[in-house]
C-alpha positions, 0 to 999 in steps of 0.5 A, a space after each residue: 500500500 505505502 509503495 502505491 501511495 508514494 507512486 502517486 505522491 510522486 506523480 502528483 509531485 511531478 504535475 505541480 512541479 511542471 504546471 509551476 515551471 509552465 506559469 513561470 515561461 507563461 505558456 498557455 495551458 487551459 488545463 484545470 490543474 495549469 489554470 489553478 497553478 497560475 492562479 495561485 502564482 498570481 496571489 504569491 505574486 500580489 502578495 498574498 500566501 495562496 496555497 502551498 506546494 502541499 495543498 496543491 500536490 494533494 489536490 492533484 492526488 484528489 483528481 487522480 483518485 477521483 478519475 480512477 474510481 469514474 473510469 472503474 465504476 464505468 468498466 465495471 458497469 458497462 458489460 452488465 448493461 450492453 445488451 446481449 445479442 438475440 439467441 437467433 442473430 448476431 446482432 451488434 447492440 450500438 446503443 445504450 439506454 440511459 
């Protein structure tokens, strides 16, 4: 568990890590994560404290945890609502109800 935890701690460090050095060249990223960096270099920048490297790592590794659970509970459901192809043809079902 401590070892699938630092990996993504180490992840998450990276993204900061490059958002930050993209706000400094003021490249143009639309990305949530870009758009939150910049504006937290625009408060230091005023002056103010904005969020420290902690937070932000730990806001990255919220999204992280958070999109992989979207993405397995939509795998996991997807196979129990395709519906099935008719006993007497081999029909490819294209649609989903929702």
């Amino acid at each position: 568990m401590e070892a699938a935890r630092n990996i993504i701690l180490d992840k998450a460090t990276n993204i900061i890590t490059e958002k930050e050095d993209q706000d400094v060249a003021h490249t143009n990223h639309k990305d949530i994560i870009a758009l939150s960096s910049k504006d937290n270099l625009k408060m230091k920048e005023a002056g103010e404290e904005g969020l420290s490297f902690e937070t932000m790592r730990d806001q990255v590794m919220t999204f992280l945890g958070a999109g992989h659970d979207t993405t397995a509970t939509g795998v996991a459901w997807t196979p129990l609502k395709v519906p099935r192809p008719s006993p007497g043809g081999n029909q490819v079902a294209y649609s989903i109800p929702l």
